[in-house]
N, C-alpha and C positions, 0 to 999 in steps of 0.2 A: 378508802375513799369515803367523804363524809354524803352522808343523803343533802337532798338540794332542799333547800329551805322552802316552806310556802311560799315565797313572794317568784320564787324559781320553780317551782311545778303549775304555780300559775300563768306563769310566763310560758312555759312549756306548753301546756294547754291552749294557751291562747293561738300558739306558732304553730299546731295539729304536727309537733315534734318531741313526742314524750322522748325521746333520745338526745337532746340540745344539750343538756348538763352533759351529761355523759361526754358526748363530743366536745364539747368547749374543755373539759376538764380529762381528756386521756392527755399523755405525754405521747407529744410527739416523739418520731421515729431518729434516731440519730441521723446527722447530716454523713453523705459517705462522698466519696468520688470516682466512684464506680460502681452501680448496681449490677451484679453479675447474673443475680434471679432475672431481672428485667428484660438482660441482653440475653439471656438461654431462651426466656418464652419468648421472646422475639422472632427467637429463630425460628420455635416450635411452631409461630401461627400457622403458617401456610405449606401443608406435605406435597410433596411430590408426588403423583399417583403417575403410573403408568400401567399400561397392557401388554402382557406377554402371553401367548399361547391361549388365549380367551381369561387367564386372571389376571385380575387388577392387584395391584401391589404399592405401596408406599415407602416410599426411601426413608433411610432414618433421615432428620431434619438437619443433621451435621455429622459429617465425613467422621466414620469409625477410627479408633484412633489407629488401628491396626492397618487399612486402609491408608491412611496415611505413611506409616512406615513403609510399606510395602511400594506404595508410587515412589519414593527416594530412591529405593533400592532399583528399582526397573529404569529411573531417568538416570542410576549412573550407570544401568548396564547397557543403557541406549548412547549414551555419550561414549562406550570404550566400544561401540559399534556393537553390541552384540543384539540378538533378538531376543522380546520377549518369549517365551514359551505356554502355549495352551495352559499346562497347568496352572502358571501365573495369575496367568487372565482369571480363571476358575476360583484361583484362589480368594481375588480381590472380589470379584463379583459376591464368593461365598459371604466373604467379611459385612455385604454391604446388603445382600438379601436375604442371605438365610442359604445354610448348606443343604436341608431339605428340597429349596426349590430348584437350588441351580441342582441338581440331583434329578430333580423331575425335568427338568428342561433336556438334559443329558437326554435321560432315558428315553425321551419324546425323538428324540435325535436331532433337534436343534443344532444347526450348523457353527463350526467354530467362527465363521464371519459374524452369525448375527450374535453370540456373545462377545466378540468386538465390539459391535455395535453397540450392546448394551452398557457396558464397561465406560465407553466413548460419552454414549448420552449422560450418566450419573455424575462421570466426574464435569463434566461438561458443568451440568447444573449446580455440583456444589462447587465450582470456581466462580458462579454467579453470585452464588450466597456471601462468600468471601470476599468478594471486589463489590460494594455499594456503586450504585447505576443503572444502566440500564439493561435490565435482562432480556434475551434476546429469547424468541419464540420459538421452539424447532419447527425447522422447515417441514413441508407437507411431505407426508408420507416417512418421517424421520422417523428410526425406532423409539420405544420407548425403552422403560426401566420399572424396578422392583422394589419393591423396599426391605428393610432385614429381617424379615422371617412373615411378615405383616401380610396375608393376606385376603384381602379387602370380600373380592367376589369370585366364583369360579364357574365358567361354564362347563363344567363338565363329570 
């Protein structure tokens, strides 16, 4: 890049933008048709925090990919009628908070409803993320969720 001529740092000076060359003179950024950096931090602005057991936790920002797999495999075993199994549930939760804590949850003796529960509220929210509109509040008193391995505060 060449230096900016006197008549251009004067210029610069006058505008209290010693940086104007510089800017008028980078090369723009190639034109694309999809920025995919732009649509991931998108995603990432806004975590999902929830309270289980007195810690605070935060969801990964979009649905584990394993996670994913694993809801297909349970909606065709719920379509040939069969039931999910505890371990399942455990396993998904594990994917999506952290093995250590659904571990701690376990050992607290956390009832298999409320890891239903929990399970129920995460994917709840990331099908929010994925359908643009209106997200809907959990009702009072609704359980909350955790994030993957993420956590935040602990009372205890």
């Amino acid at each position: 890049m060449t230096e900016p001529t006197h008549d251009q740092q004067e210029l610069n000076a006058r505008l209290g933008d010693t940086h104007l060359y510089d800017a008028m003179h980078t090369p723009a950024e190639p034109q694309v048709d999809h920025d995919f950096d732009a649509a991931w931090a998108a995603r990432r602005a806004k975590p999902i925090r929830v309270r289980i057991l007195g810690s605070v936790y935060e969801l990964p920002t979009t649905v584990p990919a394993k996670v994913i797999l694993l809801s297909s495999k349970l909606s065709r075993m719920q379509s040939a009628n069969t039931e999910v199994s505890f371990e399942q549930v455990v396993d998904m939760l594990e994917s999506m908070l952290g093995v250590d804590n659904v571990k701690k949850w376990l050992d607290a003796g956390l009832p298999m409803e409320h890891f239903q529960d929990v399970l129920a509220y995460c994917m709840e929210r990331y099908k929010e993320r994925q359908t643009p509109g209106k997200p809907q509040a959990p009702a009072p008193g609704a359980p909350m969720t955790r994030t993957p391995a993420t956590t935040l505060t602990s009372s205890g």
